[in-house]
N, C-alpha and C positions, 0 to 999 in steps of 0.2 A: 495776419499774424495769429496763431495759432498756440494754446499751451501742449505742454506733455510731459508726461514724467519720464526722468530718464533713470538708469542704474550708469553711475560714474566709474569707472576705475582704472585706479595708476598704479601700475605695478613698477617700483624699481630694485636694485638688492638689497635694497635695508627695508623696504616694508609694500606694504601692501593695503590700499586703501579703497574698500566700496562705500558709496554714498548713493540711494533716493534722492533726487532732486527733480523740484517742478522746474521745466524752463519753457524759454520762447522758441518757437520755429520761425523764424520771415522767409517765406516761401520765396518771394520775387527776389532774396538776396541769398537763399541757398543757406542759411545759415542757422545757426544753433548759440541762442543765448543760454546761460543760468549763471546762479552765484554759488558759490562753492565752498565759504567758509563764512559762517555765520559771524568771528570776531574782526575775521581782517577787512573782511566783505569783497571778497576775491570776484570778479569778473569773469568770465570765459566765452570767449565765442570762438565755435568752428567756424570756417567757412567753406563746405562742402565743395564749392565751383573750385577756389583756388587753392583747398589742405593747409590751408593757416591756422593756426590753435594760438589766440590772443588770450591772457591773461594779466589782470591787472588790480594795484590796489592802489593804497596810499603809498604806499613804499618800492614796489618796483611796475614796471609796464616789460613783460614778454613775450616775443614775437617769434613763433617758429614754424618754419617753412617745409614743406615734404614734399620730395620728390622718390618715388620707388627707385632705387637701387640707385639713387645719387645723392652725393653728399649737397648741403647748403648751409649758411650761412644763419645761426641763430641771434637774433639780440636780445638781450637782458638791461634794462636801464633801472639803477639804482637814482630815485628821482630826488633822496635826500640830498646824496652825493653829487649830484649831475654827471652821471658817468654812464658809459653804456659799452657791454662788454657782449661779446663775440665768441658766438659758441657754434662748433661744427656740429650738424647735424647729418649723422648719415640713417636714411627709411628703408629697412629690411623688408616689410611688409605694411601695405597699405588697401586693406578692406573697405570696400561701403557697399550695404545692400540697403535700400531706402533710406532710415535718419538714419539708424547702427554704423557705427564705424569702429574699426581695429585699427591701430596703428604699432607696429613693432620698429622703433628705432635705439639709436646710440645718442647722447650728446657729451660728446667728446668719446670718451671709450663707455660712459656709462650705460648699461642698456635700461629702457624704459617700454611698459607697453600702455597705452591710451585705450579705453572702450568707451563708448555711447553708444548702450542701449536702450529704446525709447520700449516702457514696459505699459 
């Protein structure tokens, strides 16, 4: 396991958000840790092998899947609530060149774009 600093950003129509953030690499599992919100104390891991972008706090656990140019199946669990809701995911674009990744998707009609650049 390895540290790195990455540049965050999530672009959707209402705003637009870059963050420096130190995270973890685990080489043997392909994947990309960091925390993402110093109050909620957000979780986020990529997992390069299989394109799952995991997000999670006290409050909700998110789970979404990409496939290039196919739709799939997102889940959102409200864990106050015990409820867990289903959001289509369709991926327009999906880059990786080393740790950096892009992702251009919808969820639902909304469009979102992902970046992890390791600077």
């Amino acid at each position: 396991m390895s540290k790195a600093k990455i540049k965050m950003t999530l672009k959707t129509s209402q705003e637009m958000i870059e963050k420096e953030l130190l995270a973890l690499w685990k080489e043997e599992e392909q994947r990309i840790i960091y925390q993402e919100d110093e109050i909620l104390k957000t979780k986020v891991i990529y997992d390069y092998k299989r394109n799952i972008l995991i997000r999670e706090n006290d409050q909700i656990h998110m789970k979404y899947i990409f496939e290039l140019g196919k739709e799939t199946t997102g889940k959102i669990k409200v864990k106050e609530l015990q409820q867990e809701v289903n959001v289509q995911i369709k991926t327009n674009k999906l880059q990786k060149e080393h740790k950096n990744i892009m992702i251009e998707f919808f969820v639902e009609k909304s469009p979102i774009e992902y970046k992890i650049e390791v600077i």
